[in-house]
Gaussian input, Z-matrix of N, CA and C with variables (Angstrom, degrees):
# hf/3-21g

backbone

0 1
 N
 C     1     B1
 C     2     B2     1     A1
 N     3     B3     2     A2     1     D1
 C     4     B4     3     A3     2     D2
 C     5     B5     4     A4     3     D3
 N     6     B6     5     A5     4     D4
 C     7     B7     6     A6     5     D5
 C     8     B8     7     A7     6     D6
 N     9     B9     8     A8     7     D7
 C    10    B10     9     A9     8     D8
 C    11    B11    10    A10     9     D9
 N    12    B12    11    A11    10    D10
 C    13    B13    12    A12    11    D11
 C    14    B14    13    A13    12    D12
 N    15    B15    14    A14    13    D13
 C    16    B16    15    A15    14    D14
 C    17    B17    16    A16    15    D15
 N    18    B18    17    A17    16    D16
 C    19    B19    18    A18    17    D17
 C    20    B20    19    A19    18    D18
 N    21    B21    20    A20    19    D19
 C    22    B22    21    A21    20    D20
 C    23    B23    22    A22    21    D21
 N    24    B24    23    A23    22    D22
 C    25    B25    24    A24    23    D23
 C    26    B26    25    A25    24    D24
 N    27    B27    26    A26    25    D25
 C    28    B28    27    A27    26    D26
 C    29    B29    28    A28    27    D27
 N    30    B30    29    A29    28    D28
 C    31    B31    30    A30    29    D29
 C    32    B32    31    A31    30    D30
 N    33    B33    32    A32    31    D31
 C    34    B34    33    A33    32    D32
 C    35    B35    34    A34    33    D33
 N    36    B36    35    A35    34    D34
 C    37    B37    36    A36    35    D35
 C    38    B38    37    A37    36    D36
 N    39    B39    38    A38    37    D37
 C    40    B40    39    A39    38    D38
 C    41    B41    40    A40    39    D39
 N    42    B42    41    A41    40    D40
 C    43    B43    42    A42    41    D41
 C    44    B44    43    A43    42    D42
 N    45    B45    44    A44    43    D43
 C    46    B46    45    A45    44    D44
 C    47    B47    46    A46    45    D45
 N    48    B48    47    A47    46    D46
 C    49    B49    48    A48    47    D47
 C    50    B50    49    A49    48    D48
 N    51    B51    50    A50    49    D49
 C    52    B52    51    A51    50    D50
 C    53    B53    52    A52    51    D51
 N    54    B54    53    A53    52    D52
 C    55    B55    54    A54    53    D53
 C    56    B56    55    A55    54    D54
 N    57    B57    56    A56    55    D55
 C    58    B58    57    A57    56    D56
 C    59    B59    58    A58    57    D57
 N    60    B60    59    A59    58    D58
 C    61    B61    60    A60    59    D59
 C    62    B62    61    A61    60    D60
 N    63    B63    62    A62    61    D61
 C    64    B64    63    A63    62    D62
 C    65    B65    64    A64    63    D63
 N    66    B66    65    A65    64    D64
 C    67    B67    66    A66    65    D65
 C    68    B68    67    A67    66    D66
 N    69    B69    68    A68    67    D67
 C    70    B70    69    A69    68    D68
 C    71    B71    70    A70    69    D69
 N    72    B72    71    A71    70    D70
 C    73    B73    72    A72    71    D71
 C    74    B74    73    A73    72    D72
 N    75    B75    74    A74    73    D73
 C    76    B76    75    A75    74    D74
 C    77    B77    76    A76    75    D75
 N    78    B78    77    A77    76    D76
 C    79    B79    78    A78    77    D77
 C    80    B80    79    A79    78    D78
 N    81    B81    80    A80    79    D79
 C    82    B82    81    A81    80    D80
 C    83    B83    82    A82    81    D81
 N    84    B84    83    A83    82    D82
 C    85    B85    84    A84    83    D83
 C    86    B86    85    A85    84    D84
 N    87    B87    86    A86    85    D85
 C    88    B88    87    A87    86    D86
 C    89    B89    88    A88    87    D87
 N    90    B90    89    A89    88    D88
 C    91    B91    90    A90    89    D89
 C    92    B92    91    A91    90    D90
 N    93    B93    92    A92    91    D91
 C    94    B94    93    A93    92    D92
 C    95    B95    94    A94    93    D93
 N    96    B96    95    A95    94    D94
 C    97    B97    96    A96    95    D95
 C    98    B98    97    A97    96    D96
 N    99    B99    98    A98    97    D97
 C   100   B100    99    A99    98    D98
 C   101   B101   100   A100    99    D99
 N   102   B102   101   A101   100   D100
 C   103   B103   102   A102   101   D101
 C   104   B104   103   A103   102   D102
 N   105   B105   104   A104   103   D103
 C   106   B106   105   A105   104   D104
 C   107   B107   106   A106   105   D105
 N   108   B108   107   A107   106   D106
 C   109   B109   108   A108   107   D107
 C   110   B110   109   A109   108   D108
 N   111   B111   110   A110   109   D109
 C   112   B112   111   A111   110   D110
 C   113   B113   112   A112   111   D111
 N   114   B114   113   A113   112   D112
 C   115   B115   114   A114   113   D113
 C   116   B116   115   A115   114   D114
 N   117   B117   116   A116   115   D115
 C   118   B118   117   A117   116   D116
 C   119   B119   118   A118   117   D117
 N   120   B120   119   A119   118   D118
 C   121   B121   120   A120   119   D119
 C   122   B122   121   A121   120   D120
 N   123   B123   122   A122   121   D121
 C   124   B124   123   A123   122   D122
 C   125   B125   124   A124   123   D123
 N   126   B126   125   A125   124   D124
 C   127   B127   126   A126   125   D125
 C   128   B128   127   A127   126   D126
 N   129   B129   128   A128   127   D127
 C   130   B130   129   A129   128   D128
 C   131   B131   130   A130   129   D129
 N   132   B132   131   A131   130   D130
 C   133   B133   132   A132   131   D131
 C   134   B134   133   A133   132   D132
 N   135   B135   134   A134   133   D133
 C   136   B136   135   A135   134   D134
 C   137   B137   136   A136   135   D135
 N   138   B138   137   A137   136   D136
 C   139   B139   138   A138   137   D137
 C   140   B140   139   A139   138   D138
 N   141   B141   140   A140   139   D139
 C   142   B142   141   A141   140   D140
 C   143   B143   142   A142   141   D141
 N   144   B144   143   A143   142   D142
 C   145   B145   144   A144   143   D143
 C   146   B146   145   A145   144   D144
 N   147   B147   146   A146   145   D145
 C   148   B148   147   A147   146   D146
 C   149   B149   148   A148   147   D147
 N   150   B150   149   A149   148   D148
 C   151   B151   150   A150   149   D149
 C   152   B152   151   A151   150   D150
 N   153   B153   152   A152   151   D151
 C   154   B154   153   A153   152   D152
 C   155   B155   154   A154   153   D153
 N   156   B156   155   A155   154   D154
 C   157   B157   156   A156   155   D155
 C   158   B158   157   A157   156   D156
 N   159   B159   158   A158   157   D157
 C   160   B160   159   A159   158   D158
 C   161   B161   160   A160   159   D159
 N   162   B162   161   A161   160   D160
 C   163   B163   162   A162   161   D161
 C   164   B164   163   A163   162   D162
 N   165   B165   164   A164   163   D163
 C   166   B166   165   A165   164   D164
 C   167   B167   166   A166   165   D165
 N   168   B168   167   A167   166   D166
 C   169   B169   168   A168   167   D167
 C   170   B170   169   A169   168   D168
 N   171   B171   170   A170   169   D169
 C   172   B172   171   A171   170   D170
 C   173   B173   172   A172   171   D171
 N   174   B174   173   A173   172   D172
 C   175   B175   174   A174   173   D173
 C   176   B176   175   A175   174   D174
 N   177   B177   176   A176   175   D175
 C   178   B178   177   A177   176   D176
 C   179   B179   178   A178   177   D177
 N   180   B180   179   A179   178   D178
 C   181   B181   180   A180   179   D179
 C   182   B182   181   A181   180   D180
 N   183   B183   182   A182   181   D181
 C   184   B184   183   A183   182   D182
 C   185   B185   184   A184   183   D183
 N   186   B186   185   A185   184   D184
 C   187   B187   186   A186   185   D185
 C   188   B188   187   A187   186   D186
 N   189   B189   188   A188   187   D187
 C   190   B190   189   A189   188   D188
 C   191   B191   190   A190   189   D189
 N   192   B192   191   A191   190   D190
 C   193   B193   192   A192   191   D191
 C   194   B194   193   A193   192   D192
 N   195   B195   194   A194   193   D193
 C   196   B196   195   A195   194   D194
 C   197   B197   196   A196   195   D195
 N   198   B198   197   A197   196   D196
 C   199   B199   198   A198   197   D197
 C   200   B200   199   A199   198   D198
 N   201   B201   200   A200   199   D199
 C   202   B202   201   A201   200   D200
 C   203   B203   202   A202   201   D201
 N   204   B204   203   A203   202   D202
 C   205   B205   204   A204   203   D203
 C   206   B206   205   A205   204   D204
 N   207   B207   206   A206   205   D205
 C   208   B208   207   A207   206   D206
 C   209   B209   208   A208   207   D207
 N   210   B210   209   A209   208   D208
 C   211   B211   210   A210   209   D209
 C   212   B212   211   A211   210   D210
 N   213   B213   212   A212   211   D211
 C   214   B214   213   A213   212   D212
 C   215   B215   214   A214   213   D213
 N   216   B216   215   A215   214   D214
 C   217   B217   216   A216   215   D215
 C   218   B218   217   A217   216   D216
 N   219   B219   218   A218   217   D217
 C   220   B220   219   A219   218   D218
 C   221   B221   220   A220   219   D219
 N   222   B222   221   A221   220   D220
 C   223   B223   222   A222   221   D221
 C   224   B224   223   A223   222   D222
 N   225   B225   224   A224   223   D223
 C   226   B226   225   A225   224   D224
 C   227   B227   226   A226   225   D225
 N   228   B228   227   A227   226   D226
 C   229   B229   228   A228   227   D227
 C   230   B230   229   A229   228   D228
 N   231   B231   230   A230   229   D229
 C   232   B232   231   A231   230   D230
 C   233   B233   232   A232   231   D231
 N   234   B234   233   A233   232   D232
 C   235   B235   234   A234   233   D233
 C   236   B236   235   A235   234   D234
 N   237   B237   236   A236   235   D235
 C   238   B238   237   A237   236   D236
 C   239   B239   238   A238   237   D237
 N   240   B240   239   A239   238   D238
 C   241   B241   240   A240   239   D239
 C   242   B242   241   A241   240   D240
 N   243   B243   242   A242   241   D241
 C   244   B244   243   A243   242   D242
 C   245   B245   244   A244   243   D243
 N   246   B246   245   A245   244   D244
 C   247   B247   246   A246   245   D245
 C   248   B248   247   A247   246   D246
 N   249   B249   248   A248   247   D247
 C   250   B250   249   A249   248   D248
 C   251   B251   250   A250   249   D249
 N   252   B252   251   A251   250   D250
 C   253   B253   252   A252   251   D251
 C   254   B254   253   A253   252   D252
 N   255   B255   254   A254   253   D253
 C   256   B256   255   A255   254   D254
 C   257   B257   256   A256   255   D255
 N   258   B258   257   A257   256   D256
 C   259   B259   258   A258   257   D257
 C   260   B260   259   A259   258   D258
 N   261   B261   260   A260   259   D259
 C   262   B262   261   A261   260   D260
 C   263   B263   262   A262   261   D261
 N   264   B264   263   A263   262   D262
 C   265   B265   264   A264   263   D263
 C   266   B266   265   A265   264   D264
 N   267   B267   266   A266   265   D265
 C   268   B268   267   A267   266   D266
 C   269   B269   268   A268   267   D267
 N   270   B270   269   A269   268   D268
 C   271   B271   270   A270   269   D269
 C   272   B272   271   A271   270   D270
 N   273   B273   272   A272   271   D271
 C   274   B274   273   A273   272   D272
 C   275   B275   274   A274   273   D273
 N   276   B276   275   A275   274   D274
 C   277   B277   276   A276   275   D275
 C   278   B278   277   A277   276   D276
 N   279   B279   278   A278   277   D277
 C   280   B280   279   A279   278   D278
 C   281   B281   280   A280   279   D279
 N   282   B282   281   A281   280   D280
 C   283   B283   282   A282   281   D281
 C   284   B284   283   A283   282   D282
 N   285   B285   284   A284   283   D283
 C   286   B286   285   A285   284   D284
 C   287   B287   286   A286   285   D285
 N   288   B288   287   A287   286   D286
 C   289   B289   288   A288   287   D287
 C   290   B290   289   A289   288   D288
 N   291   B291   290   A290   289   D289
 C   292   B292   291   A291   290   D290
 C   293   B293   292   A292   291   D291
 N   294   B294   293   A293   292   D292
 C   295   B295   294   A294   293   D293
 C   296   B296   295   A295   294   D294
 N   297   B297   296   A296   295   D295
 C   298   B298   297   A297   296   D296
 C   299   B299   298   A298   297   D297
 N   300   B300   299   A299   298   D298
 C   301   B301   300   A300   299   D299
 C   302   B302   301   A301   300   D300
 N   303   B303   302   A302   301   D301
 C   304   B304   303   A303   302   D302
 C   305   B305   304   A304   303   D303
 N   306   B306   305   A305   304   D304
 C   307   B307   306   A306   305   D305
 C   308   B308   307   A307   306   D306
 N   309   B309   308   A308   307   D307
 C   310   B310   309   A309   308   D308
 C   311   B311   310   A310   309   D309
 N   312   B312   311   A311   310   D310
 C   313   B313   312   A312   311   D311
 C   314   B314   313   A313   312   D312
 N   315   B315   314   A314   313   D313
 C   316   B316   315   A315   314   D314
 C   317   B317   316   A316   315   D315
 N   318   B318   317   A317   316   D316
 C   319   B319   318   A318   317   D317
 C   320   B320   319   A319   318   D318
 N   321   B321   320   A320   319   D319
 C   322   B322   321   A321   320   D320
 C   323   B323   322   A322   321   D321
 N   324   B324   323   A323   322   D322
 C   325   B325   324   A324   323   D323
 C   326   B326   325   A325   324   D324

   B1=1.4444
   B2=1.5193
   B3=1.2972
   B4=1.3996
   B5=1.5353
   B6=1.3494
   B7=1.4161
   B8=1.7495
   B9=1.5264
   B10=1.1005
   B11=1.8738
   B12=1.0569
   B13=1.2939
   B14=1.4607
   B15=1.7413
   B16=1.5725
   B17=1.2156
   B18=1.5902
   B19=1.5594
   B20=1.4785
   B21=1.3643
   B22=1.3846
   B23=1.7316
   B24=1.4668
   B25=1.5320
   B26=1.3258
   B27=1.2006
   B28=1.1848
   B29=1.6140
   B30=1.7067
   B31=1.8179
   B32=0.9672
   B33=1.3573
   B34=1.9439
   B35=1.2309
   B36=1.6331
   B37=1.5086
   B38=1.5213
   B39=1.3368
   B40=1.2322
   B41=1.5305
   B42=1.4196
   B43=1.2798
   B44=1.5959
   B45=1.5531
   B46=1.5475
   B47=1.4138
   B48=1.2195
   B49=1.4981
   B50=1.3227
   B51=1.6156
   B52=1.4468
   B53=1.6316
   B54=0.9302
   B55=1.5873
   B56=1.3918
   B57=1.6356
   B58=0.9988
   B59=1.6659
   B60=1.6245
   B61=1.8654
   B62=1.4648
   B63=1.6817
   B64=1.8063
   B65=1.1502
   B66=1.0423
   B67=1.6309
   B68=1.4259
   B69=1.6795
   B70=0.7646
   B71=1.5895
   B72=1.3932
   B73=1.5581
   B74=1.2157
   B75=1.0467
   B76=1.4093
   B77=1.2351
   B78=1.6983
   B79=1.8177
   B80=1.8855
   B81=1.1047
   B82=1.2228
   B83=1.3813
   B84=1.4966
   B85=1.5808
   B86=1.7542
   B87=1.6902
   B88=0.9345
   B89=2.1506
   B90=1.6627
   B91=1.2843
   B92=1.9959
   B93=0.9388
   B94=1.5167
   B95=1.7298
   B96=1.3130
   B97=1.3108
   B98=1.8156
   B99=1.5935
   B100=1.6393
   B101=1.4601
   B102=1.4974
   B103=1.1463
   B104=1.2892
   B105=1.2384
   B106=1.4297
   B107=1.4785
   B108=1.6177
   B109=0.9369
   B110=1.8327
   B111=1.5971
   B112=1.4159
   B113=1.6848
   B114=1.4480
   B115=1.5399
   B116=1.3993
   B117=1.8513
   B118=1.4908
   B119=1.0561
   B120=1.9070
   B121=1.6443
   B122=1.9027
   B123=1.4310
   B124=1.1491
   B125=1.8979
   B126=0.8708
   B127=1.9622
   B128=1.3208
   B129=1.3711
   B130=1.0979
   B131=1.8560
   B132=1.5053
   B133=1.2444
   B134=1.9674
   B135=1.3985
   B136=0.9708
   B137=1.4852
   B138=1.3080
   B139=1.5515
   B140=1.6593
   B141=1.5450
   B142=1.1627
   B143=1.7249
   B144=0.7002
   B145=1.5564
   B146=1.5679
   B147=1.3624
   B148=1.6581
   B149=1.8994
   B150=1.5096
   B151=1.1519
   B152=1.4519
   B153=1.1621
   B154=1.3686
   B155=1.7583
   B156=1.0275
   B157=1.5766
   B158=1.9803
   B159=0.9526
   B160=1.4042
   B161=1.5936
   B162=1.3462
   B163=1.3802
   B164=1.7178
   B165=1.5960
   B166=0.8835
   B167=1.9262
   B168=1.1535
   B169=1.6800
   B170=1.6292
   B171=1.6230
   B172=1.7197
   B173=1.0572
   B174=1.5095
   B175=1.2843
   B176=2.0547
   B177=1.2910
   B178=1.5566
   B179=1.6583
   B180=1.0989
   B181=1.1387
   B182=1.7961
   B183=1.1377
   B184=1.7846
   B185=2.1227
   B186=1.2828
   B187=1.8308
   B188=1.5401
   B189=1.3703
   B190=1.6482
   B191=1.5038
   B192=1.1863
   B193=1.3686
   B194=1.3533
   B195=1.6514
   B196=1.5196
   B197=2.1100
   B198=1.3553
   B199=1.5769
   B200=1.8722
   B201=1.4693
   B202=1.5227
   B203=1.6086
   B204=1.8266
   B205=1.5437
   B206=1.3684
   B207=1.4949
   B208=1.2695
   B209=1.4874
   B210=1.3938
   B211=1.8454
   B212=1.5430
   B213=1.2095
   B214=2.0820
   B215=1.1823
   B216=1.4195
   B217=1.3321
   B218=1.4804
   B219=1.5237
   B220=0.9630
   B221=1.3011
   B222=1.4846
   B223=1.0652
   B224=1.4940
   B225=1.5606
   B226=1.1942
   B227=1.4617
   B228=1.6326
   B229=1.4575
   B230=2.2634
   B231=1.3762
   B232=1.2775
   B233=1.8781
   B234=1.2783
   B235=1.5131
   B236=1.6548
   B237=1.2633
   B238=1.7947
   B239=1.1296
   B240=1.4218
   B241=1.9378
   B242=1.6386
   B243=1.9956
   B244=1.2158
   B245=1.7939
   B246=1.4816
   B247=1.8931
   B248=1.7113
   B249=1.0854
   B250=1.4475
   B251=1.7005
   B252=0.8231
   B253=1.9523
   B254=1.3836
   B255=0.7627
   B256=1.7236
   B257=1.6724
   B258=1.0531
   B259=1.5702
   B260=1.7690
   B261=1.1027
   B262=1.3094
   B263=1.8583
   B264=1.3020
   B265=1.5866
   B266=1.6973
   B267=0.6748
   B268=1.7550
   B269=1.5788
   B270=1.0341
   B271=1.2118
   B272=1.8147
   B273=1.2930
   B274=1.2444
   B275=1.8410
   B276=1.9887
   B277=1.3851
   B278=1.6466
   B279=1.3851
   B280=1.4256
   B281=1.2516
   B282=1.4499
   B283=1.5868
   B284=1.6637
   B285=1.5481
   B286=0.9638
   B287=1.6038
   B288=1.5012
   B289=1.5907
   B290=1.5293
   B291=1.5594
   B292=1.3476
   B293=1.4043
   B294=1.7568
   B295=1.2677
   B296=1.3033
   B297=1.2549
   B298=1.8356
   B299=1.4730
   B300=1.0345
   B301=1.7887
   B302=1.5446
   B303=1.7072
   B304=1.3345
   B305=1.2840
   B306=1.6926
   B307=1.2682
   B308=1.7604
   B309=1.0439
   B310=1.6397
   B311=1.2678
   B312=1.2581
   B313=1.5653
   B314=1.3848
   B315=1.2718
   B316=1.4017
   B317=1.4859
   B318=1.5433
   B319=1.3247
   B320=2.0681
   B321=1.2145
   B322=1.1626
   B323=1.9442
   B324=1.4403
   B325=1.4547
   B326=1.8834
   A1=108.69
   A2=104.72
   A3=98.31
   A4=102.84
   A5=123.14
   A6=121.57
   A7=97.96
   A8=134.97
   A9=104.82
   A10=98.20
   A11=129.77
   A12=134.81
   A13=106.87
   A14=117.14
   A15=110.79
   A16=101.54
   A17=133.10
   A18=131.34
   A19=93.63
   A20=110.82
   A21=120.47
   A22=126.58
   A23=100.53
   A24=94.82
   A25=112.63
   A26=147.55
   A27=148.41
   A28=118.06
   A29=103.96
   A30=90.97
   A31=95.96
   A32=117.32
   A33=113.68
   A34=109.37
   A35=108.12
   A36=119.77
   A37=109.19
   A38=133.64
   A39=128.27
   A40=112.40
   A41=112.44
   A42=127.29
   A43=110.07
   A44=113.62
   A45=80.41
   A46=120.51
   A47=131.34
   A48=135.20
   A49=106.48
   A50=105.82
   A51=128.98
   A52=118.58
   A53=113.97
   A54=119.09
   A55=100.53
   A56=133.58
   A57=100.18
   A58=89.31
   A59=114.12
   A60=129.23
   A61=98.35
   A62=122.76
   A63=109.39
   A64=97.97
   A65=136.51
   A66=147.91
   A67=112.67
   A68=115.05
   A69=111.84
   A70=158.42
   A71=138.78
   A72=121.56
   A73=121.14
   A74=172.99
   A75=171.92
   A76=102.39
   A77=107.44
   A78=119.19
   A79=105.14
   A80=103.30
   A81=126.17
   A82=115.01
   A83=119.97
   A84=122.33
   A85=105.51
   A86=114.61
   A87=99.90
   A88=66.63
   A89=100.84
   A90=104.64
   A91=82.16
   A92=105.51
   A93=109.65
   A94=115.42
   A95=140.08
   A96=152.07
   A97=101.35
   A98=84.98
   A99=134.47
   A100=93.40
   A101=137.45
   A102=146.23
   A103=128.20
   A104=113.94
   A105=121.25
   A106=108.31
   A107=124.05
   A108=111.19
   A109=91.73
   A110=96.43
   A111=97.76
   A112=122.41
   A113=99.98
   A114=109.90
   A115=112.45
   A116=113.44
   A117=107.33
   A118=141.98
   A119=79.95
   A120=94.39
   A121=127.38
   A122=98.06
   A123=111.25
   A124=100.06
   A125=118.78
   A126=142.26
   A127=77.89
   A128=160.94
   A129=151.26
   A130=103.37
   A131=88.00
   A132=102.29
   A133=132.89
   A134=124.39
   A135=161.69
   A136=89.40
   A137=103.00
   A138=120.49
   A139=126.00
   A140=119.03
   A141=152.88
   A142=80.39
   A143=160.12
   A144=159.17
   A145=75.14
   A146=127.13
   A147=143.31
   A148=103.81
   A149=115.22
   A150=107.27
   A151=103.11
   A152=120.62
   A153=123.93
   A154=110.04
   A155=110.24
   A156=130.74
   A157=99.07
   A158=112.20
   A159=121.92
   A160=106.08
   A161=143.92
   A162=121.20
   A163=114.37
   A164=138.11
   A165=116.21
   A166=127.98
   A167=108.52
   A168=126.86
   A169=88.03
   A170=100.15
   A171=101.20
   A172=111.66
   A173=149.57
   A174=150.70
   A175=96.95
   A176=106.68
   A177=97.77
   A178=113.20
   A179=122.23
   A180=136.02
   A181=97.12
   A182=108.00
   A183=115.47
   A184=89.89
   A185=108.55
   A186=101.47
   A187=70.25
   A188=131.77
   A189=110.14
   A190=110.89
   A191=122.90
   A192=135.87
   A193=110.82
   A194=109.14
   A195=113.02
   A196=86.27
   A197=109.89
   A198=101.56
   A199=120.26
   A200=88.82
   A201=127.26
   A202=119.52
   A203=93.00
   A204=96.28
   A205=128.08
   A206=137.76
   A207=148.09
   A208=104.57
   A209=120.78
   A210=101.11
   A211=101.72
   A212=118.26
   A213=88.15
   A214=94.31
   A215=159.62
   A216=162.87
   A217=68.34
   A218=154.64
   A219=124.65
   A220=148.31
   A221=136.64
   A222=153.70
   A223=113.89
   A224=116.44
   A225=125.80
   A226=115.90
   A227=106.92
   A228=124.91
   A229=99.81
   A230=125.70
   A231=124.97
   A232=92.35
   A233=115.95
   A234=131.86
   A235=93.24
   A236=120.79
   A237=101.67
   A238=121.60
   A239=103.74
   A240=113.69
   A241=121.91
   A242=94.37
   A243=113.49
   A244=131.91
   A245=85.05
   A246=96.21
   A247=106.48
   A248=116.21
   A249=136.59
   A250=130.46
   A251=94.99
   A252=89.14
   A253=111.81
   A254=156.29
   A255=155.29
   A256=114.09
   A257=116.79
   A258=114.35
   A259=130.57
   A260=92.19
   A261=119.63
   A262=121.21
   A263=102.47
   A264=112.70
   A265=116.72
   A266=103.77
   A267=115.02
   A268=115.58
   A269=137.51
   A270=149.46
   A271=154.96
   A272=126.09
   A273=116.15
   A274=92.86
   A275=94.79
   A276=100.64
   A277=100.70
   A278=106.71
   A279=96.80
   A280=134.92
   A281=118.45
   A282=129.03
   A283=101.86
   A284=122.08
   A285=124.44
   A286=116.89
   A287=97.98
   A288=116.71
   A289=119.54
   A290=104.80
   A291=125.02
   A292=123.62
   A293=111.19
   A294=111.02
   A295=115.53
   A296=122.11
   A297=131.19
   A298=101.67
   A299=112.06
   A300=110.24
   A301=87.38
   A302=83.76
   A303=108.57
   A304=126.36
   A305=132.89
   A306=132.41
   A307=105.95
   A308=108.95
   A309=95.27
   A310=104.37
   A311=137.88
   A312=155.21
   A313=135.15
   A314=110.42
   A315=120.81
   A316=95.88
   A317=109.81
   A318=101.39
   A319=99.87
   A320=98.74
   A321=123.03
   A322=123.73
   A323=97.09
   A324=97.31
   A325=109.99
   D1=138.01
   D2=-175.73
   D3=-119.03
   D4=146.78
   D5=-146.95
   D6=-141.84
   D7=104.60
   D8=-128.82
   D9=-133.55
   D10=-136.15
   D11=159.14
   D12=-138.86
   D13=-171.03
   D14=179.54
   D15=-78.48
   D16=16.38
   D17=-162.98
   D18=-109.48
   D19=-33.95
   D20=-172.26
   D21=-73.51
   D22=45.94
   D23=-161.21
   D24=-110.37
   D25=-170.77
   D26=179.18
   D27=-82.19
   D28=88.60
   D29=-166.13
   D30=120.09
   D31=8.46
   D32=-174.21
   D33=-92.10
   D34=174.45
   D35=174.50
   D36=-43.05
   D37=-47.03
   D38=-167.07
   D39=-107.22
   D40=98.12
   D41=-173.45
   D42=-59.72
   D43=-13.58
   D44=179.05
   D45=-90.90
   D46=-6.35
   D47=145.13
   D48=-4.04
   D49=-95.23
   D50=156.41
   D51=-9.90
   D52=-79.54
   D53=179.46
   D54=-52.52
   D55=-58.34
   D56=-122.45
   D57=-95.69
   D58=-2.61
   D59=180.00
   D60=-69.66
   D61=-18.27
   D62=157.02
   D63=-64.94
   D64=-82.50
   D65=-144.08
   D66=-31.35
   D67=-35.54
   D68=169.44
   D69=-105.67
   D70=165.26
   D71=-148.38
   D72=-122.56
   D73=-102.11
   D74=95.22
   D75=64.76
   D76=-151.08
   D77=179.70
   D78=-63.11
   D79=125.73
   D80=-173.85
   D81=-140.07
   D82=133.19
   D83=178.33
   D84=-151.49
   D85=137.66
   D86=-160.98
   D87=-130.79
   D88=148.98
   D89=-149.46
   D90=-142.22
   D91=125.22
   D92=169.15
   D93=-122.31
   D94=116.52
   D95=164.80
   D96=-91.35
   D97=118.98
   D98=-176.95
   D99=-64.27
   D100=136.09
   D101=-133.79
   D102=-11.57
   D103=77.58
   D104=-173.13
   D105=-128.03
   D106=143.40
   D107=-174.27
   D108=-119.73
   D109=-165.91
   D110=-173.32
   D111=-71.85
   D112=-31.79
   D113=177.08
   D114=-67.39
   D115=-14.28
   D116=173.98
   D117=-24.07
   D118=-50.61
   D119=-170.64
   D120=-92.74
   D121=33.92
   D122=-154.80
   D123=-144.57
   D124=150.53
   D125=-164.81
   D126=-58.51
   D127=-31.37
   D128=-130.91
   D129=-72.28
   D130=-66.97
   D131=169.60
   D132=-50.20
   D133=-23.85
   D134=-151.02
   D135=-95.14
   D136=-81.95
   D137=168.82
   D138=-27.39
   D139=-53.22
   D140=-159.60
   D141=-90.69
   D142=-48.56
   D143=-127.48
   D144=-106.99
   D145=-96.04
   D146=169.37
   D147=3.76
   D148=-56.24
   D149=-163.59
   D150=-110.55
   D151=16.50
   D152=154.84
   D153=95.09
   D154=10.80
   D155=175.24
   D156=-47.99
   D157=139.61
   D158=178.79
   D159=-87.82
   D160=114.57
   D161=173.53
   D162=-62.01
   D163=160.27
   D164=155.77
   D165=-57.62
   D166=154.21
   D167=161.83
   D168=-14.89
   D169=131.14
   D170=153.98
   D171=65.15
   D172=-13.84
   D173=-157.41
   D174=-93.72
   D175=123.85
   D176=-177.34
   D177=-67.52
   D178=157.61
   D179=-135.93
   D180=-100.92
   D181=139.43
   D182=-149.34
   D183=-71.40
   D184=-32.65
   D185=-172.32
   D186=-67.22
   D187=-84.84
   D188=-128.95
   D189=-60.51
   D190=-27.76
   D191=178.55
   D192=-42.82
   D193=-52.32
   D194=-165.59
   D195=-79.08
   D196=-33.17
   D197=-176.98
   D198=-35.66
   D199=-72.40
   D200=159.56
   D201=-11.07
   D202=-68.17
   D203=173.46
   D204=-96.05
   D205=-5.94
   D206=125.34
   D207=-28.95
   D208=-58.97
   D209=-161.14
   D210=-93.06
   D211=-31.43
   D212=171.35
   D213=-69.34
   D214=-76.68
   D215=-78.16
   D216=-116.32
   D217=-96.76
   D218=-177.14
   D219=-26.37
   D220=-48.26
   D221=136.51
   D222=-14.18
   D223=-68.71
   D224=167.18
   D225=-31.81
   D226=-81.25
   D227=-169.50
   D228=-51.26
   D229=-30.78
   D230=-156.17
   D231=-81.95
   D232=-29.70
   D233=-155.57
   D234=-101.72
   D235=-26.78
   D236=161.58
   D237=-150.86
   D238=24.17
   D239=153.66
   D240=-90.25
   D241=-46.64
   D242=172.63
   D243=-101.95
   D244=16.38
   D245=-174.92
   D246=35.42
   D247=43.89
   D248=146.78
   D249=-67.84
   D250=87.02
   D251=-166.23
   D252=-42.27
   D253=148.40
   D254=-168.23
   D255=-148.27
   D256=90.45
   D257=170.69
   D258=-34.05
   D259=-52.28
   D260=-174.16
   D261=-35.86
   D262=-65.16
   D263=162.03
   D264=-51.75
   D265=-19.45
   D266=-176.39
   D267=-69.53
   D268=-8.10
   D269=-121.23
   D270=121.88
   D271=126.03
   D272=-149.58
   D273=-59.40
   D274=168.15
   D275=-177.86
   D276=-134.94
   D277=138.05
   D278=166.63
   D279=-83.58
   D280=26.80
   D281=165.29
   D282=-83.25
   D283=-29.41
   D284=-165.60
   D285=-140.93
   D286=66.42
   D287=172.75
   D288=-28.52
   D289=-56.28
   D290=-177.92
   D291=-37.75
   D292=-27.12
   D293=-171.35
   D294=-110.62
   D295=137.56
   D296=-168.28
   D297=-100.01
   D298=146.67
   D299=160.91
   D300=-127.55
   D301=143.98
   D302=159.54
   D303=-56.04
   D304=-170.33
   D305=158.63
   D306=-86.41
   D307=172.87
   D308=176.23
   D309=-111.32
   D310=36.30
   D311=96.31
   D312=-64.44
   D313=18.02
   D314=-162.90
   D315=-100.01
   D316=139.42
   D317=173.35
   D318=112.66
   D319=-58.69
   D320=170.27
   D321=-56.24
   D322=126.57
   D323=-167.65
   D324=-85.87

């Protein structure tokens, strides 16, 4: 699963996304969150909230961010660590607008 920023898209600045979403075979999901940057996915933001740091304009907001990537990243890990069936990856949800799925040709030339 690829879990991504608005940088992270199909055709994006960072080609290995791209390359490396051939490479791969079976259940596959490539998942993009709508103003997110790269430090999103990381305490950074979390932190910055704590000491009163302003996020920039538009930048999604460091609680839902850490929300966001806790529940696919859960979901994920429960559906093929714990052979847990998991809805969630399957399709967008309206609890969680923020997140885009790709096509599952996306990426693909």
């Amino acid at each position: 699963m690829f879990l991504g920023s608005h940088e992270h898209v199909p055709g994006g600045r960072d080609h290995s996304w791209d390359r490396d979403w051939k490479l791969l075979t079976g259940w596959k999901r490539w998942l993009v969150l709508s103003n997110a940057e790269h430090q999103s996915f990381t305490d950074i933001p979390l932190v910055a909230d704590v000491i009163g740091l302003e996020p920039p304009p538009g930048m999604l907001p460091a609680v839902r961010g850490a929300e966001l990537t806790r529940t696919y990243v859960a979901a994920f890990l429960d559906q093929h660590l714990k052979s847990k069936r998991q809805p969630l990856p399957d399709k967008p949800s309206s609890r969680y607008p923020e997140v885009t799925f790709c096509p599952a040709t996306c990426g693909q030339s």
